[in-house]
VMD Tcl script that builds the backbone (N, CA, C; Angstrom):
set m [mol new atoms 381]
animate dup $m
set s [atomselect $m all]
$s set {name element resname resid chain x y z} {
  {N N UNK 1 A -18.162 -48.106 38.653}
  {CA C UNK 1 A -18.527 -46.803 39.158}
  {C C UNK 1 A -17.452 -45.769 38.814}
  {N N UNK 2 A -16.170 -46.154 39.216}
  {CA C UNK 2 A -15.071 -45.151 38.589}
  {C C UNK 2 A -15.398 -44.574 37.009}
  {N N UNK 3 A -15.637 -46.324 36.258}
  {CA C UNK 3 A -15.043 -45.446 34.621}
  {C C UNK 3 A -16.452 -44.812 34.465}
  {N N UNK 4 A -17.790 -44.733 35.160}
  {CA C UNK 4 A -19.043 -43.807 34.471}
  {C C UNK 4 A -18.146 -42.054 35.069}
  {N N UNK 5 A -17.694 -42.269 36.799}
  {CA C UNK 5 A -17.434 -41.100 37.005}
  {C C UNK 5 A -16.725 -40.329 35.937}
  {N N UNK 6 A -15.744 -40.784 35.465}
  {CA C UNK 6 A -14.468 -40.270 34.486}
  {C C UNK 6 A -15.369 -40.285 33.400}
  {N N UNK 7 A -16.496 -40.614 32.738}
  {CA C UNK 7 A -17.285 -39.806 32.173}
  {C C UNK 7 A -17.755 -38.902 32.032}
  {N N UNK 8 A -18.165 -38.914 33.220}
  {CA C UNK 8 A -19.306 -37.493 33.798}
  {C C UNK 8 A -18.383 -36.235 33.565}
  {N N UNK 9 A -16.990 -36.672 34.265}
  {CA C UNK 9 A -15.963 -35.764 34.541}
  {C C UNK 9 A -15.851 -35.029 32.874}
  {N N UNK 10 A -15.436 -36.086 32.154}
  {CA C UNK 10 A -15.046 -35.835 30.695}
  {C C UNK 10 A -16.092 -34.373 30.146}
  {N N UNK 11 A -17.028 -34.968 30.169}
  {CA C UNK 11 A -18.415 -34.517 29.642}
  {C C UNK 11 A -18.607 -33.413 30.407}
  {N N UNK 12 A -18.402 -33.195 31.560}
  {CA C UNK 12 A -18.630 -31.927 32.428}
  {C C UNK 12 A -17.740 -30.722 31.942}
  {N N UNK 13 A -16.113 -31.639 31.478}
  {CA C UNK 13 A -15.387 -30.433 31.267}
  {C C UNK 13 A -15.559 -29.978 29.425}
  {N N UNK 14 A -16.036 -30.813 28.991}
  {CA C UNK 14 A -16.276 -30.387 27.713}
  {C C UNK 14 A -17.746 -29.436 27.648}
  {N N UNK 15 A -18.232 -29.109 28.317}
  {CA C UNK 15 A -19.459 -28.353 28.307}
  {C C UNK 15 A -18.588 -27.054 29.317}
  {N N UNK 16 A -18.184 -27.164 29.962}
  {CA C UNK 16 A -17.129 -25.864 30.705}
  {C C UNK 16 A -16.836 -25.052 29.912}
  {N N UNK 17 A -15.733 -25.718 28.868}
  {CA C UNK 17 A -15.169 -24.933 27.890}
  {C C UNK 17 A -16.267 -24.300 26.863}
  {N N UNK 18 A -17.295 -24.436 26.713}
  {CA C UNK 18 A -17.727 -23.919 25.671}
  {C C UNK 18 A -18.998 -22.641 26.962}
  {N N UNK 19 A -19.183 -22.918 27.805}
  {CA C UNK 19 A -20.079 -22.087 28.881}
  {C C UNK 19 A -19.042 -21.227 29.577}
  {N N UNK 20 A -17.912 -21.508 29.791}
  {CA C UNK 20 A -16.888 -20.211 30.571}
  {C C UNK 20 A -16.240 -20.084 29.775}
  {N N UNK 21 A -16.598 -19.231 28.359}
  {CA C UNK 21 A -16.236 -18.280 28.112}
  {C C UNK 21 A -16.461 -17.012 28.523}
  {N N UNK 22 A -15.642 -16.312 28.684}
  {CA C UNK 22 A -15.731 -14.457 29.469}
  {C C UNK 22 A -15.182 -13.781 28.462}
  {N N UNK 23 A -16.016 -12.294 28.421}
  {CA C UNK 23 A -15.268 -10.977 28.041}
  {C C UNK 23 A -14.304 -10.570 28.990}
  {N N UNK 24 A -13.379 -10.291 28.887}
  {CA C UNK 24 A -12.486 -9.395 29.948}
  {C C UNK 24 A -13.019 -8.174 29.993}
  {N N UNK 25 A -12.824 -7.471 30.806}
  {CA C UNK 25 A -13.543 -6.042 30.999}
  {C C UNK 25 A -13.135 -5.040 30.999}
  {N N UNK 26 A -13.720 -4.024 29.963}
  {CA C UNK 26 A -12.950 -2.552 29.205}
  {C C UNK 26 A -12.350 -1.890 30.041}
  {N N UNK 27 A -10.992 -1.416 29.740}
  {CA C UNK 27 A -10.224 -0.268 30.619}
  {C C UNK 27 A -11.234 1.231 30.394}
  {N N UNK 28 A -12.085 1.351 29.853}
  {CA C UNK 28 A -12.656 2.658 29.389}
  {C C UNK 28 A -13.549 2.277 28.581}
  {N N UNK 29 A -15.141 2.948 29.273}
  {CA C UNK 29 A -16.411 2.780 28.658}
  {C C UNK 29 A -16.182 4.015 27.708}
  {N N UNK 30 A -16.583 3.844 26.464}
  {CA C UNK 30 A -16.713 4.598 25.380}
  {C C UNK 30 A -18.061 4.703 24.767}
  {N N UNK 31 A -18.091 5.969 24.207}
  {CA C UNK 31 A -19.702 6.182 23.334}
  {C C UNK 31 A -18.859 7.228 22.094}
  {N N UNK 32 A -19.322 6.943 21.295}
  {CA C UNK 32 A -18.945 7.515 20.066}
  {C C UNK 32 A -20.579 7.870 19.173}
  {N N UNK 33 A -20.773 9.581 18.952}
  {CA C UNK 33 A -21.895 9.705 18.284}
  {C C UNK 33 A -21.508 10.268 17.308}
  {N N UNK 34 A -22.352 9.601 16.111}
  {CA C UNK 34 A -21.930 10.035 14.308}
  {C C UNK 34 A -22.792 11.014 14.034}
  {N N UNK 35 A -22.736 11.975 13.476}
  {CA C UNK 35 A -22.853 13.097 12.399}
  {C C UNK 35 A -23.165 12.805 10.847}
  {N N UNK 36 A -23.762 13.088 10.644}
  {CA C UNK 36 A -23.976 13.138 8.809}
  {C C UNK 36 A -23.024 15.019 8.745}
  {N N UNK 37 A -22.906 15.143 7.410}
  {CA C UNK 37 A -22.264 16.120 6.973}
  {C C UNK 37 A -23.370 17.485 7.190}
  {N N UNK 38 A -24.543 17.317 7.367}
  {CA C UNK 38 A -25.257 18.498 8.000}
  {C C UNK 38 A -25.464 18.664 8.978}
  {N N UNK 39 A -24.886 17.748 9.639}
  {CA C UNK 39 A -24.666 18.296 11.496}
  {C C UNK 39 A -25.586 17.250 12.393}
  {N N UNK 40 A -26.868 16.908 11.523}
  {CA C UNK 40 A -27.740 15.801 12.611}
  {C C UNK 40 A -27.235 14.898 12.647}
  {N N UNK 41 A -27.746 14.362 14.120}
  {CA C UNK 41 A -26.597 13.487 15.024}
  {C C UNK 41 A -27.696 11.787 14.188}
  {N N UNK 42 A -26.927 10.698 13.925}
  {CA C UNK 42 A -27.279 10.152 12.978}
  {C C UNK 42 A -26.984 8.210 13.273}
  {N N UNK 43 A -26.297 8.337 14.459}
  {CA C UNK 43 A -25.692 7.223 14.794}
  {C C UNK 43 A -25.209 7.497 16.649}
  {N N UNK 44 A -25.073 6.002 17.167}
  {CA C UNK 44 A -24.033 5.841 18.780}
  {C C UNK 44 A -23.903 4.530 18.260}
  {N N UNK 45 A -22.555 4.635 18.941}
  {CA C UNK 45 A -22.267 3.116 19.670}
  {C C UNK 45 A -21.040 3.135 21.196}
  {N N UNK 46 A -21.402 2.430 21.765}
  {CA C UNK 46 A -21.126 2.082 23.347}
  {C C UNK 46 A -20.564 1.184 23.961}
  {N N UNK 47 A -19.187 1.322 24.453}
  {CA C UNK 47 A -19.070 -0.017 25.095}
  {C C UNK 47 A -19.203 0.204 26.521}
  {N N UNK 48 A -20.149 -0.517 27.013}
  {CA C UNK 48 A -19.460 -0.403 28.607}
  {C C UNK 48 A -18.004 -0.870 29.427}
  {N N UNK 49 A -18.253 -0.645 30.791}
  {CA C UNK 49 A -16.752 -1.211 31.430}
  {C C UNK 49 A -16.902 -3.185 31.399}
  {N N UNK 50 A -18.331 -3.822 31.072}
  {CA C UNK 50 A -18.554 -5.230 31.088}
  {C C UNK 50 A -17.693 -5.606 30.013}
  {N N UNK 51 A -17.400 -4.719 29.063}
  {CA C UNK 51 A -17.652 -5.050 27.533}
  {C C UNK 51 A -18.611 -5.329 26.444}
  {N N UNK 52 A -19.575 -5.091 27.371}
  {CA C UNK 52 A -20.985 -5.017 26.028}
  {C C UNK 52 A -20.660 -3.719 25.154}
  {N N UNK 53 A -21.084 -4.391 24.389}
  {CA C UNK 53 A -21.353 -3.353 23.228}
  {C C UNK 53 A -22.636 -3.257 22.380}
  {N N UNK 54 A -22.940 -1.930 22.414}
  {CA C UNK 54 A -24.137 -1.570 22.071}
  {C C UNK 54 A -24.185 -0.380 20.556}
  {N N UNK 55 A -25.074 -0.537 19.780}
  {CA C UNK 55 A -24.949 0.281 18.453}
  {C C UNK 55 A -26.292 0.636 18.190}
  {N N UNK 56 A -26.796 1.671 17.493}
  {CA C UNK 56 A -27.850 2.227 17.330}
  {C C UNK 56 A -27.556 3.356 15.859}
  {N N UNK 57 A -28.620 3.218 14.521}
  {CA C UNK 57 A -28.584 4.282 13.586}
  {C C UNK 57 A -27.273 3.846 12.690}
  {N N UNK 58 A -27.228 4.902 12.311}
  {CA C UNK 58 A -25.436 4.929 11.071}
  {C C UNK 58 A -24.736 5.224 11.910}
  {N N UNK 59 A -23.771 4.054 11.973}
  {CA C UNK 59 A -22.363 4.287 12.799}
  {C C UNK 59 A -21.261 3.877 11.716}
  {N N UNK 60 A -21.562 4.916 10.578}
  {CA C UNK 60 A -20.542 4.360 9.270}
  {C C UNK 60 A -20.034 6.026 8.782}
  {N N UNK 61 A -20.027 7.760 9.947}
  {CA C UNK 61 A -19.907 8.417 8.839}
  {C C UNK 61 A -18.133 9.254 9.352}
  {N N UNK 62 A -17.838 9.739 8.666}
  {CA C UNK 62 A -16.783 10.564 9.536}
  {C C UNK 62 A -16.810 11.774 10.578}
  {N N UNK 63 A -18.308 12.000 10.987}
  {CA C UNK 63 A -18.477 13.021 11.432}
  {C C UNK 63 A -18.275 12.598 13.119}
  {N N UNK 64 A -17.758 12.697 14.123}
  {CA C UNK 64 A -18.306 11.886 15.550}
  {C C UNK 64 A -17.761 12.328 16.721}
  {N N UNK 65 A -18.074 12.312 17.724}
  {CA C UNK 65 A -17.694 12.784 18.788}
  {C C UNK 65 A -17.530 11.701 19.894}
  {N N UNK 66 A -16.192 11.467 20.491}
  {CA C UNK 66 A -15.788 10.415 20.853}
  {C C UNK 66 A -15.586 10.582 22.513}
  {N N UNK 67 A -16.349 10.416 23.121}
  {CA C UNK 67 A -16.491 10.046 25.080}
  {C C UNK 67 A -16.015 8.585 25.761}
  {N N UNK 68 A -15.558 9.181 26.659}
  {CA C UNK 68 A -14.877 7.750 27.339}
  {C C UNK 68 A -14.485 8.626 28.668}
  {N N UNK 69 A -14.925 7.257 29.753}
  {CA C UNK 69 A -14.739 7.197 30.981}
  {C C UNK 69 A -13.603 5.963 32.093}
  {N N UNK 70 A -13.172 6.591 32.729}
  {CA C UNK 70 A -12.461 5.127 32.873}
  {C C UNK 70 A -13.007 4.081 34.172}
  {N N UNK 71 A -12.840 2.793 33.677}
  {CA C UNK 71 A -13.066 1.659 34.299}
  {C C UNK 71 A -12.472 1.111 35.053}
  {N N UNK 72 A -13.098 0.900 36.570}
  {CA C UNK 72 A -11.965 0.321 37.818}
  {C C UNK 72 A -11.005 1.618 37.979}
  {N N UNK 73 A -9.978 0.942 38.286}
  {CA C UNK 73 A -8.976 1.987 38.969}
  {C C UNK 73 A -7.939 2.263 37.555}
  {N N UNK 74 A -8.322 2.014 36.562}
  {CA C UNK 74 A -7.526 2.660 35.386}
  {C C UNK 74 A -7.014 3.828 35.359}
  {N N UNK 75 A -5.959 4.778 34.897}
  {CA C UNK 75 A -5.621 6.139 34.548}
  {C C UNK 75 A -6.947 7.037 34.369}
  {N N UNK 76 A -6.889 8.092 35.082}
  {CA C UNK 76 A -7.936 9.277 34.002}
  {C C UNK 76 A -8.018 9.459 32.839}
  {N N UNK 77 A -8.942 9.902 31.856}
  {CA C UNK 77 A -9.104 10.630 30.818}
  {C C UNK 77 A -8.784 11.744 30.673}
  {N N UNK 78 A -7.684 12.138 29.560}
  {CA C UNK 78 A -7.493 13.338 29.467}
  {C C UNK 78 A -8.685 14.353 28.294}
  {N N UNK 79 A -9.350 14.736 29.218}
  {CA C UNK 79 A -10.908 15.589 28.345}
  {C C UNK 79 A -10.500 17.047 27.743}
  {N N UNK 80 A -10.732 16.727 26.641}
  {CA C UNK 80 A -10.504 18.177 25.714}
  {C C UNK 80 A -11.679 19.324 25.754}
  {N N UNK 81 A -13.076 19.093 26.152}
  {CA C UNK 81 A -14.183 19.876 26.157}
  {C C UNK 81 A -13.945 20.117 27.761}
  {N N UNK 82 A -13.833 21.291 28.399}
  {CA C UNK 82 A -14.150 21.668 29.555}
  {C C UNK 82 A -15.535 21.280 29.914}
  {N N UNK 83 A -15.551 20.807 30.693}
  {CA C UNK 83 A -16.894 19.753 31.676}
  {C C UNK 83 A -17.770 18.859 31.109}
  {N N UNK 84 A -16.784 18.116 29.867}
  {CA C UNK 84 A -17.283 17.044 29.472}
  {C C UNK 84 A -16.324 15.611 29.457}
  {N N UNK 85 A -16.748 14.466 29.050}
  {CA C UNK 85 A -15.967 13.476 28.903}
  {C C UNK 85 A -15.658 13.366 27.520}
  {N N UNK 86 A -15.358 14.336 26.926}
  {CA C UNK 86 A -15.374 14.060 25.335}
  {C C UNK 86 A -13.614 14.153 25.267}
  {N N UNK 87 A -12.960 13.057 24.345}
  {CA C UNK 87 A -11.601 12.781 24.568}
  {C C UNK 87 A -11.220 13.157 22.817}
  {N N UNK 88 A -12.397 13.487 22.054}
  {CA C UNK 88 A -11.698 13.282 20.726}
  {C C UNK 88 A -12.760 13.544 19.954}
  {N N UNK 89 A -13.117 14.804 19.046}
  {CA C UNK 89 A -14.219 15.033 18.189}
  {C C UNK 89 A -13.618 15.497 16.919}
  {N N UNK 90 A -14.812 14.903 15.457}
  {CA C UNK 90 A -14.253 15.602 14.555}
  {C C UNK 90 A -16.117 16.076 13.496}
  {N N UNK 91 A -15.921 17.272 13.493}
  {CA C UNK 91 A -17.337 17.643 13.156}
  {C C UNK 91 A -17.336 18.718 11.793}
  {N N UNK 92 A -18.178 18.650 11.131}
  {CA C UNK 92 A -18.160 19.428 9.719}
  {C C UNK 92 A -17.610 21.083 10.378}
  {N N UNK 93 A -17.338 21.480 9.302}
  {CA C UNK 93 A -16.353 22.676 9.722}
  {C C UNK 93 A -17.595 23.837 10.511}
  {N N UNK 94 A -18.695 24.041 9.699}
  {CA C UNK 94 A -19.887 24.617 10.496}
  {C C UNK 94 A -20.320 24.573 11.795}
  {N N UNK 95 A -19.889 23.379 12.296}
  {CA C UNK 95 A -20.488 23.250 13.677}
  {C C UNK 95 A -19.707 22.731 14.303}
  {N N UNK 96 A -19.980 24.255 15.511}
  {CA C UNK 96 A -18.821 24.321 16.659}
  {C C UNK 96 A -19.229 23.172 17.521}
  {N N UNK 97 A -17.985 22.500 18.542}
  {CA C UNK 97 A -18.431 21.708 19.304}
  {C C UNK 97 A -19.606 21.950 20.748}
  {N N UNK 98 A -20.027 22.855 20.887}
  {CA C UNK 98 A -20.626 23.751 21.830}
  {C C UNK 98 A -22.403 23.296 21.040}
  {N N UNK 99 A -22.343 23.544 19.793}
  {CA C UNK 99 A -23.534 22.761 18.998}
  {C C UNK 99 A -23.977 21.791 19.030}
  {N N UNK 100 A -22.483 21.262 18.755}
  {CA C UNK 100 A -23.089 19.784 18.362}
  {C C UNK 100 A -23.257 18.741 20.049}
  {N N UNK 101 A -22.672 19.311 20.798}
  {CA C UNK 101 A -22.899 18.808 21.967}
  {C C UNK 101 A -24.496 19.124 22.786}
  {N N UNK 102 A -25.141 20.314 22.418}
  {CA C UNK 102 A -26.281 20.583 22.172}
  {C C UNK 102 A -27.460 19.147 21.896}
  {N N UNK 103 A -27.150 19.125 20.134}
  {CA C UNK 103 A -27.395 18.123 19.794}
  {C C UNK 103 A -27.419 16.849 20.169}
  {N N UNK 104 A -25.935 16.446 20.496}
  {CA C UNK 104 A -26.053 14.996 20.945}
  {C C UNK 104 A -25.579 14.963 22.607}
  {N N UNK 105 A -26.057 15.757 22.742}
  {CA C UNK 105 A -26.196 15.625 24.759}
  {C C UNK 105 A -25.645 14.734 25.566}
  {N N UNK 106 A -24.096 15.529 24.879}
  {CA C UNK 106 A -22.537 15.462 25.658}
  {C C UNK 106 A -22.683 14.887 27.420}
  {N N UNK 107 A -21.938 14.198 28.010}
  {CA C UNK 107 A -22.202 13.496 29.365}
  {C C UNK 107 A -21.191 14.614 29.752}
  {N N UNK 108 A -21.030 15.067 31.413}
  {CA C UNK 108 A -20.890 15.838 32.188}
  {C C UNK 108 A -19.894 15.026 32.588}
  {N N UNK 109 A -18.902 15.753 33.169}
  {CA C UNK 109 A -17.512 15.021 33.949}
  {C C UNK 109 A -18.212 14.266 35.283}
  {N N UNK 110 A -17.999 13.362 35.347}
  {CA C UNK 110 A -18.404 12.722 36.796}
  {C C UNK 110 A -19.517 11.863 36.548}
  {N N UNK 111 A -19.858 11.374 35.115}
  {CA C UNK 111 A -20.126 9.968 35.057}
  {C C UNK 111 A -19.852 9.114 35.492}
  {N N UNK 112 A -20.175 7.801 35.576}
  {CA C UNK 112 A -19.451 6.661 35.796}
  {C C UNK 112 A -19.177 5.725 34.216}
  {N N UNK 113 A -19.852 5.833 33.597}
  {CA C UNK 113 A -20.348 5.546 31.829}
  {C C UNK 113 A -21.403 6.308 31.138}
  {N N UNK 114 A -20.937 6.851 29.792}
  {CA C UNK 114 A -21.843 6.962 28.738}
  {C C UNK 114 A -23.160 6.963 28.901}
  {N N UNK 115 A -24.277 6.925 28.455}
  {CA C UNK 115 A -25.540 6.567 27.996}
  {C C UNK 115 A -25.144 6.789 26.704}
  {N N UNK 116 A -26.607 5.633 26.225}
  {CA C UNK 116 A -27.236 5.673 25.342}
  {C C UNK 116 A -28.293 6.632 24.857}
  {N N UNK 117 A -28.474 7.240 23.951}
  {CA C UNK 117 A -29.310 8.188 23.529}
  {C C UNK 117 A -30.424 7.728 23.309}
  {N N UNK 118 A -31.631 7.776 23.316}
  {CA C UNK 118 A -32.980 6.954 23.545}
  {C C UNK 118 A -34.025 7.469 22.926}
  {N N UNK 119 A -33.368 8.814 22.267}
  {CA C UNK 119 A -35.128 9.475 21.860}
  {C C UNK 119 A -34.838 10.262 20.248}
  {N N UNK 120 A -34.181 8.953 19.529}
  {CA C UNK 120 A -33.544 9.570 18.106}
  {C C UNK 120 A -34.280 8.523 17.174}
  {N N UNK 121 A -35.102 7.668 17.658}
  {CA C UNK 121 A -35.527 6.684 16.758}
  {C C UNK 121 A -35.375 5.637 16.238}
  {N N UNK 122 A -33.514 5.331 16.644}
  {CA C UNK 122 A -33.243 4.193 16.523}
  {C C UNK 122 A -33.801 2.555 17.379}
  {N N UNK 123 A -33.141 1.947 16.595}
  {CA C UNK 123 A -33.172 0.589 17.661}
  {C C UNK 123 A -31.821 0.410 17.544}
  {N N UNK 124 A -31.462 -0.078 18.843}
  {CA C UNK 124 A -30.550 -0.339 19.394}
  {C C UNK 124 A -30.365 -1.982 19.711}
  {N N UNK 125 A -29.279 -2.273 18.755}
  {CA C UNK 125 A -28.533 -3.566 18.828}
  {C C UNK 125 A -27.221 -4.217 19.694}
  {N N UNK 126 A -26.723 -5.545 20.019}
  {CA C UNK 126 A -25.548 -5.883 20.479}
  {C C UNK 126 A -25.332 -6.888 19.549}
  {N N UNK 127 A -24.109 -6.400 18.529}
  {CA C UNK 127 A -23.657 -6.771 17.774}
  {C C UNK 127 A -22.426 -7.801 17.928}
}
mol reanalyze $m
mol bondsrecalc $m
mol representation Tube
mol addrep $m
């Protein structure tokens, strides 16, 4: 009866290790939306505070506008757009950020996380 237990045991912990694996969980949910060089918004991707991560469209261009909120009791965000969570944008020289936030419908200070944008046509993957 012992040596089946010290089986079971064996076998229990070798199935552990491969089932408790965990993400640790993001200091700061982020959404980052891409730009093509004519200004339409063309791409997101998202992490939450779980660590999922979520992607949708071209998330390959230099154009993007970068949001983040913080997770748990982490530091604040220091926000560069007055009454947004936007921490970091870089957009074709034509279009002011006041536009393009228009466009890709910038989150309001006092989120808790990001959204996802839902009505651009993409499908949305977890990569």
């Amino acid at each position: 009866m012992k040596h089946s237990l010290g089986k079971i045991a064996f076998v229990a912990m070798t199935f552990i290790g491969y089932i408790g694996t965990a993400n640790a969980l993001a200091q700061n949910a982020t959404s980052v939306k891409y730009f093509d060089e004519n200004g339409a918004i063309v791409g997101q991707s998202v992490r939450e505070c779980s660590a999922i991560t979520y992607q949708a469209g071209n998330t390959h261009t230099a154009y993007t506008i970068t949001e983040a909120t913080s997770c748990g009791q982490n530091p604040g965000q220091h926000y560069i757009v007055p009454g947004t969570i936007i921490i970091a944008y870089t957009l074709p020289a034509f279009l002011p950020i006041s536009t393009a936030c228009e466009i890709a419908e910038c989150e309001p200070v006092g989120v808790s996380e990001p959204d996802e944008l839902h009505d651009k046509g993409w499908i949305w993957t977890n990569p």
